[in-house]
N, C-alpha and C positions, 0 to 999 in steps of 0.2 A: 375618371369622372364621366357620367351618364349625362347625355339631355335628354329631359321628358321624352323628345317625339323619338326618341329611337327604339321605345319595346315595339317589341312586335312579336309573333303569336310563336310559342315555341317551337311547333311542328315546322315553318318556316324558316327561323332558324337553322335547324339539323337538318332541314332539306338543303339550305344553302351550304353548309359545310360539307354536305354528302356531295354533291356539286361540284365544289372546291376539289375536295376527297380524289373523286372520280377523275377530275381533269390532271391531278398531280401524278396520279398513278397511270396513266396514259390509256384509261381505262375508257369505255362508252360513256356518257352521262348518264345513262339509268344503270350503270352497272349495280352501284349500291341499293338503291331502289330495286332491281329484281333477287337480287339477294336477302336484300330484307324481308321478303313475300314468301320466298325458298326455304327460308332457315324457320320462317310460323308455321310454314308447311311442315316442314320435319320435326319441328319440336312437338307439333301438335300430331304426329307418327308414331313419336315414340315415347306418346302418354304425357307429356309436359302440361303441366297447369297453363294457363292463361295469363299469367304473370310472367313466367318465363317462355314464353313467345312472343308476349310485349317487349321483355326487356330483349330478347334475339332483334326484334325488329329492328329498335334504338340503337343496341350495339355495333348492326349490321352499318347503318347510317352513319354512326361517327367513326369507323374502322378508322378509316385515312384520314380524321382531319389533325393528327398528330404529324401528316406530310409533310406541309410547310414546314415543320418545325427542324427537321435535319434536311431541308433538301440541300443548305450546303456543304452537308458533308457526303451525302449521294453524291451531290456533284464532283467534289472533289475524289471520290472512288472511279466513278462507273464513265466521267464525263457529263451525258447527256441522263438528266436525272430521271425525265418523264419519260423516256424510252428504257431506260434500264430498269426502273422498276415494273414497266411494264414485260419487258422478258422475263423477269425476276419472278411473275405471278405465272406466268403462263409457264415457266423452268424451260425455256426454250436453249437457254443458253448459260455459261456457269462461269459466274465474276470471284472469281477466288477471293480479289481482293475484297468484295465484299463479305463474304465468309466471313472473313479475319474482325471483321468490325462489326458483324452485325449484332452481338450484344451492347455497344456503345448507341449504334443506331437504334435498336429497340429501345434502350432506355430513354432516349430522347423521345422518341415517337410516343410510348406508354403514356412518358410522365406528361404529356403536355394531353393527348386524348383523354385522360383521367381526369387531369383540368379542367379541361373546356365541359366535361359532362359533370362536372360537381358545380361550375358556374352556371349552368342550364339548369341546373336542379332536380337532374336526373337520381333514379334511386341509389341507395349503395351498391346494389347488385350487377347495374348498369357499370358504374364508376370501376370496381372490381375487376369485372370483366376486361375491361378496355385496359387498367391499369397492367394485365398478362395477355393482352389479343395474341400475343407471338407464342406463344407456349406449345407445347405438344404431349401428348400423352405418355410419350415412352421418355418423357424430360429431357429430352432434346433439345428446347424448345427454347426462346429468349425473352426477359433478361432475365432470369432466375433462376430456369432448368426445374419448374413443378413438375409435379410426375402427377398422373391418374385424379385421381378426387381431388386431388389439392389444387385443379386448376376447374374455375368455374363454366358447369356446363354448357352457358351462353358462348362461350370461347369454343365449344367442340361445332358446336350447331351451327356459328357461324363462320367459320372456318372450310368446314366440309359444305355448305350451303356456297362459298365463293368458291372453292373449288370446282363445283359442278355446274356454276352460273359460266366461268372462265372458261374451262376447258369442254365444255361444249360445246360453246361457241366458236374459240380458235380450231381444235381439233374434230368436233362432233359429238355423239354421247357414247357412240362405243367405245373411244380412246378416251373418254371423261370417265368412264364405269370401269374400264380397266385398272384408270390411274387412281379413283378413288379406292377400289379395290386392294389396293397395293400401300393405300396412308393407311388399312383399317390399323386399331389399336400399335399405331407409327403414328399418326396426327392427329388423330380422334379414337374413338372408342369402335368397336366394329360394328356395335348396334347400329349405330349411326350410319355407315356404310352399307351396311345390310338394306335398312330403311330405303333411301337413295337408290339402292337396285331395281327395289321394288316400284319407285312411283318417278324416278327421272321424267321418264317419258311421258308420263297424264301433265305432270306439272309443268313441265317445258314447252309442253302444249300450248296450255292454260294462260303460261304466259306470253307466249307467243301472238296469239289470239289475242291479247289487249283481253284476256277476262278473269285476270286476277283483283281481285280484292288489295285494301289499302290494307298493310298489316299490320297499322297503327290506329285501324278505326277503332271510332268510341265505345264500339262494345267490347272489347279489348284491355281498354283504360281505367288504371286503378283509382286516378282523382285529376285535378286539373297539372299542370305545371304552371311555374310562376313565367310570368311574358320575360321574353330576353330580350337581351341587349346585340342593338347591332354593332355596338363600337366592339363586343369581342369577334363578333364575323370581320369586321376591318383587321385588329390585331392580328388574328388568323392568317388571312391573306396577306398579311405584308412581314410575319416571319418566314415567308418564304425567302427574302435580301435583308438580310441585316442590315444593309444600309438604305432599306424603305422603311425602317421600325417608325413608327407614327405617322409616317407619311398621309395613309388614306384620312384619319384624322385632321391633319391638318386640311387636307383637301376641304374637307366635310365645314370645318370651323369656316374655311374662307369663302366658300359659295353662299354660306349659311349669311355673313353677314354682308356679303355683296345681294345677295337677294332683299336684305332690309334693306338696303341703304338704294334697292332700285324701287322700293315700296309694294314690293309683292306682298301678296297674305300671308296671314300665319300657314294655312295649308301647305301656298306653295313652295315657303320657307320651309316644313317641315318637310314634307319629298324633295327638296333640292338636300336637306341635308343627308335623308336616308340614304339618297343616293350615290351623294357624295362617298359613305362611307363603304359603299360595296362596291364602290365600279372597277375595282381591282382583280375582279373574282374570274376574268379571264387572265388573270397572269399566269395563275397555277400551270397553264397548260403549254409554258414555253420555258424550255431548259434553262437553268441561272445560268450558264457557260455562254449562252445568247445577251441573256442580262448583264453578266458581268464582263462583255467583250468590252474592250479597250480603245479598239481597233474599226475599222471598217466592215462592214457585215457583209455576207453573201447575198443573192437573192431570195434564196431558199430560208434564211436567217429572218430576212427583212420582213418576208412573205408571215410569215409566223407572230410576228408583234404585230401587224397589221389585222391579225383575225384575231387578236386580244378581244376587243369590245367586240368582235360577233360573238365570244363565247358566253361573254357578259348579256348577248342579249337572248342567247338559247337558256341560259339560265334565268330571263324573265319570263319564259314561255312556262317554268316547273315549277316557280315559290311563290304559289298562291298570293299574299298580299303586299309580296313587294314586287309584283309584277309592274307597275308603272316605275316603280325608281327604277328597277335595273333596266329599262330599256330607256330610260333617260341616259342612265351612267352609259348604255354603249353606244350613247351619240358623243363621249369623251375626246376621242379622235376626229371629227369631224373638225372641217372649218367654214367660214361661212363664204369663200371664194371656188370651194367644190374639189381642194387640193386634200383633205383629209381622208380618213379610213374611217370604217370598212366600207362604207356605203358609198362613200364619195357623193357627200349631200351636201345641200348648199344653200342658201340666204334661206327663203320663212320657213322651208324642209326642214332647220334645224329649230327646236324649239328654243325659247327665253329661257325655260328652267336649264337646259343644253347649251345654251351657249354660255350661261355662269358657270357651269360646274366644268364646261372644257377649257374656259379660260385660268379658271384655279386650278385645275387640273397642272395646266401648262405651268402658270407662276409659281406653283409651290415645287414641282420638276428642278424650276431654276436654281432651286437655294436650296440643293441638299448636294452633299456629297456624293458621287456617283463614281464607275471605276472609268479612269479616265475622261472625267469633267468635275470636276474641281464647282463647288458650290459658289454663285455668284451670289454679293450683297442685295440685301433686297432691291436698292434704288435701281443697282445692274439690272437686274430681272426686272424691275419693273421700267427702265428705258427701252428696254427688249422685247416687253409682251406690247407697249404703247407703239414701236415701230412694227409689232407683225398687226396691231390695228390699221394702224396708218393703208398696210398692203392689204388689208380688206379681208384679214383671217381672223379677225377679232370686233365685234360692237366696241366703237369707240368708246358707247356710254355704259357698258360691262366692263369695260376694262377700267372706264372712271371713277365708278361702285367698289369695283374692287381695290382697286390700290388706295383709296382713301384710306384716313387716318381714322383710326379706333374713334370707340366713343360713342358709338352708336348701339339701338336696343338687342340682344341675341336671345336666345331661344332659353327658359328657366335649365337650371342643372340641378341636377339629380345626385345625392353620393350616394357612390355604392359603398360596399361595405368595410367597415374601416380599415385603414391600412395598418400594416405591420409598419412599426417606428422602425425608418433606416436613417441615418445621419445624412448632412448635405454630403460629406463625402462618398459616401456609399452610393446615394442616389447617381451621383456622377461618374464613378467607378461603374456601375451597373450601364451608366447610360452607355460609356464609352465602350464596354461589353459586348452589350446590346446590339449596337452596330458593327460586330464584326470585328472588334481591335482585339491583337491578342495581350494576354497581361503587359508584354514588356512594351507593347505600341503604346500602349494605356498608360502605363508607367512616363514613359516618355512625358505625353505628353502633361499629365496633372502634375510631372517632378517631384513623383517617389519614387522608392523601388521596386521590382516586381514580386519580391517577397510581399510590401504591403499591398501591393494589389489581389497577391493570392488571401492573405488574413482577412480585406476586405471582402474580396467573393463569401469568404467561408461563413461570417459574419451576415451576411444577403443571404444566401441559400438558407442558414440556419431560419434565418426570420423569416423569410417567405416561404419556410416548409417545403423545399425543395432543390433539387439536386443536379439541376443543368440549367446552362446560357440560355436555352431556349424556354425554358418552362418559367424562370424569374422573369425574363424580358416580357412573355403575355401576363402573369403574376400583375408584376409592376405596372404594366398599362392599364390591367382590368383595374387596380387600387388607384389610379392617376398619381402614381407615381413619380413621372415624367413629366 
């Protein structure tokens, strides 16, 4: 389920996913962004209509935000996810063990990037593309092994376009013109390569210079898109832990009505919740093997969840109209004694709409399960957020807003589109999934067998049109399933 105040303008959207994208892949923040500018340049090199260097643009944009969706099986390969996949682009170094799985991984990454652009409303052509990004021309390629025409053009263009954004960079353009040289007709077509020979050096200029073009401007565009939803940007960002699945949601619900119950406006209520649902979006850029430590963290460890919300607030400096939520959402760590992150800011430096959504931020922390810490009952959590009030980390009367009892006015909801009918068992079976259990933990604990847990999967995936844990679980969330 939708609330009214969460559309917001497409292109904004897929800039925050590209964002997302970007920090998962341990990549620059503009890296998708200069690629997408690269790949309208080459398409439009080598005669592409106008259409298909729009849809280059889009597909360049959402490559990565199928990321979150296997990072914990990256993790469980490579270790550190956001550094392995960044070797991984760059081919700096060779993970055998990822070899062996990256058809598993691609399938996970496709099916859910396809998703998220059939939810945005993107073309079929868009949706295509992303649903084969991994592919290659000599059919090499993952998860299907197309060969030549039967993999759509937008996949060659944008492919060889991050290639040459990448390895210019790391390397320069002469070991980038070498290397692309050596994928011709192996990862792309040679036309495409050939192109690239010819204009690297004008275009990497161009973009260097800050005098590139948007390569999604409206002279460019076939008709409007419908406004999105930012609860699937929250979704997004919080498959990256299966056991944060809802979480930024919930964050968003409880700011949302602790800000009514402080008698703020409809405004401020609406960017407290906007906010609420994105402040996640520095997560992407810190290994789950951090997240899901147990244990006591390094410095090095500590240092890296601490610049969470700075990423969160370089990403309010790039999405246009949600630039005031997201530099709300990275005052999340902040407290009001001046002991918080990243800024380490304190009493009226932190704003009203900030200190609701860090204090929800905190309470809803309390009551999830996490890998070693064990979810406390709400009244725990809430004895625990009312004693770090008491120490001057919290507004006494935010934190009295917020633990009140329901009942109070929230923001209108909006359905999205209807759901696929799953049974209450399903929906449970799914949920316990969703978080990371495997069938026979799942089994456990609903007391059935693992067999009925695999019958129920197969029964979910059939009705939600789809084919992995991860792709049902944002499925389900966009249907409010959960």
């Amino acid at each position: 389920m939708q609330h009214a105040a969460s559309r917001v303008q497409p292109i904004d959207a897929v800039k925050a996913l590209a964002f997302v994208g970007d920090l998962s892949m341990g990549q620059p923040v503009d890296h998708s962004v200069r690629t997408a500018w690269l790949a309208a340049q080459l398409a439009a090199a080598c005669g592409c209509d106008a259409s298909v260097q729009r849809n280059a643009g889009y597909v360049s944009l959402l490559r990565w935000s199928g990321c979150t969706a296997n990072a914990p099986e990256f993790s469980e390969l490579v270790g550190d996810d956001v550094a392995g996949r960044s070797a991984m682009l760059a081919e700096s170094v060779h993970l055998p063990k990822l070899a062996t799985w990256a058809g598993v991984l691609a399938e996970i990454h496709c099916e859910v990037s396809g998703d998220i652009a059939r939810t945005l409303g993107m073309s079929p052509a868009v949706q295509h593309a992303l649903r084969n990004i991994f592919e290659s021309f000599n059919g090499q390629g993952k998860p299907q092994g197309l060969q030549g025409d039967a993999i759509p053009i937008e996949v060659f263009l944008v492919t060889a376009a991050s290639d040459l954004e990448i390895f210019s960079r790391v390397y320069g353009l002469h070991r980038a013109l070498a290397h692309i040289a050596g994928k011709a007709d192996v990862r792309y077509p040679a036309v495409l390569a050939a192109r690239i020979q010819q204009h690297a050096a004008d275009w990497l200029h161009t973009l260097d210079q800050g005098e590139a073009g948007d390569p999604l401007a409206p002279s460019t565009a076939s008709g409007p898109l419908p406004d999105a939803s930012l609860e699937l940007i929250a979704d997004v960002i919080d498959l990256k832990l299966p056991w944060l699945t809802g979480f930024s949601r919930k964050v968003a619900t409880a700011a949302l009505k602790c800000s009514s119950r402080l008698g703020m406006g409809e405004a401020q209520q609406q960017c407290i919740y906007r906010a609420g649902l994105i402040h996640g979006i520095g997560r992407a850029s810190v290994p789950n093997a951090i997240w899901d430590a147990s244990g006591p963290l390094n410095e090095s460890a500590r240092e890296q969840l601490r610049l969470v919300p700075y990423w969160t607030s370089r990403a309010a400096q790039r999405i246009g109209s949600l630039r005031r939520e997201a530099e709300i959402a990275s005052f999340v760590g902040e407290r009001l004694d001046g002991s918080g992150f990243f800024r380490g800011a304190s009493g009226a430096a932190i704003g009203l709409e900030a200190q609701v959504l860090a204090a929800a931020e905190y309470w809803m922390q309390l009551r999830i399960d996490r890998p070693g810490m064990p979810a406390l009952s709400e009244a725990d959590a809430t004895t625990l957020l009312c004693a770090e009030a008491e120490a001057g980390r919290f507004a006494s009367q935010v934190v009295a807003a917020l633990t009140a009892a329901d009942g109070d006015h929230a923001l209108p909801v909006t359905p999205t589109e209807p759901a696929a009918i799953l049974s209450p068992r399903e929906i449970e079976v799914l949920r316990r999934i969703s978080h990371g259990e495997s069938n026979k933990e799942a089994a456990r604990v609903l007391g059935i067998s693992p067999s009925t847990v695999r019958a129920h999967l197969e029964n979910i995936f059939r009705k939600l049109a789809c084919t992995t844990r991860a792709a049902a679980t944002l499925k389900a969330s966009t249907l409010g399933l959960f």
